[in-house]
N, C-alpha and C positions, 0 to 999 in steps of 0.2 A: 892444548895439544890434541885431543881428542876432538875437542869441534871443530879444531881446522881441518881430520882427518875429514870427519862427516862432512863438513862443505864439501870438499875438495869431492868426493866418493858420489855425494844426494845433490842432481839437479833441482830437486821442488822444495820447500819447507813442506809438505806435507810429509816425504819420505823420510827427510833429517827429522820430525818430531816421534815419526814411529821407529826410526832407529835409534834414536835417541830411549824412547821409552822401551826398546826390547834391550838393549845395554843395561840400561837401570835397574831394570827384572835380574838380570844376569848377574850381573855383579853386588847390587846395592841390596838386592831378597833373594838369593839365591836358596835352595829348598834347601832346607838342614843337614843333610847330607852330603851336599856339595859345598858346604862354609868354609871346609879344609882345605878343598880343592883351590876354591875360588881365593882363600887368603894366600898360598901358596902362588898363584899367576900373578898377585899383586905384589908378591917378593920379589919375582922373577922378574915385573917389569922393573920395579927400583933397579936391578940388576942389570940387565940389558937396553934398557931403555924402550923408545916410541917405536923403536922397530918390532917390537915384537907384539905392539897393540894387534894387528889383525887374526897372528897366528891364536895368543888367547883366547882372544874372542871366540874365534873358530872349536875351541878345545871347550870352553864355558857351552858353547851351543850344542855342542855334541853332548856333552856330558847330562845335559840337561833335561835335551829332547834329542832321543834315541833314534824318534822316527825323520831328522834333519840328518844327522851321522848317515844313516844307512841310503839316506837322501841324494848325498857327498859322495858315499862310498860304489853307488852306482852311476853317478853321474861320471865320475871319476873314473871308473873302468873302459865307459863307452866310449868315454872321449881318447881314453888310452888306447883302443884297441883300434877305432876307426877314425879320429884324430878330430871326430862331432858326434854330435848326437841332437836328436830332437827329442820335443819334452814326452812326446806318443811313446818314445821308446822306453823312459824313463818311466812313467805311470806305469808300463806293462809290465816291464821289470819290477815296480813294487806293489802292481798288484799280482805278479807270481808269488812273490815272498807272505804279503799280508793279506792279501784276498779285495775283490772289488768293495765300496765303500757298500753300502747299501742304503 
C-alpha cells in the first residue's frame, strides 16, 4: 500500500529511497516521546484505512520537526491569502520568526 503510494507520488528511485528512509525514521524510531503519538496514527490507520496515509504522515512530521510544521504553517497562509507564493517569501517569513541561519 504504501509503496505504490510512493511510486505513484516519486518520479526517481532516488527520491522514493529518501522518502522511504524519512517514513522509517518517523514511524519505525520515532523519538520516545512521540511512541504514543505514533502508535496511536497506526490505530487510526487500521481504522480508516489508506486514505489517511498522507494526513499522518503530515501529523508524524509536524510532531517531530517543529521547524517543517511552522514550515506548512506559513506556506499555508501565503498561499491562502494570495492563492501562491514563492519560496523568497517563505524564507523571509521564517527568517522573521527564527532569525537568518548564520
Amino acid at each position: 500500500m504504501l509503496e505504490a503510494l510512493i511510486s505513484q507520488k516519486e518520479p526517481s528511485e532516488a527520491s522514493r529511497k529518501k522518502t522511504r528512509s524519512v517514513l522509517k525514521g518517523l514511524w519505525l524510531a520515532p523519538r520516545a516521546d512521540l511512541t504514543p503519538f505514533a502508535d496511536r496514527g497506526a490505530e487510526l490507520l487500521a481504522e480508516v484505512g489508506a486514505s489517511a496515509v498522507p494526513a499522518l504522515c503530515w501529523g508524524m512530521a509536524i510532531s517531530a520537526y517543529p521547524f517543517f510544521g511552522k514550515v506548512a504553517e506559513v506556506t499555508g497562509r501565503l498561499t491562502a491569502i494570495q492563492g501562491d507564493c514563492a519560496s523568497a517569501e517563505i524564507h523571509r517569513r521564517m527568517a522573521e520568526t527564527y532569525g537568518e541561519p548564520d
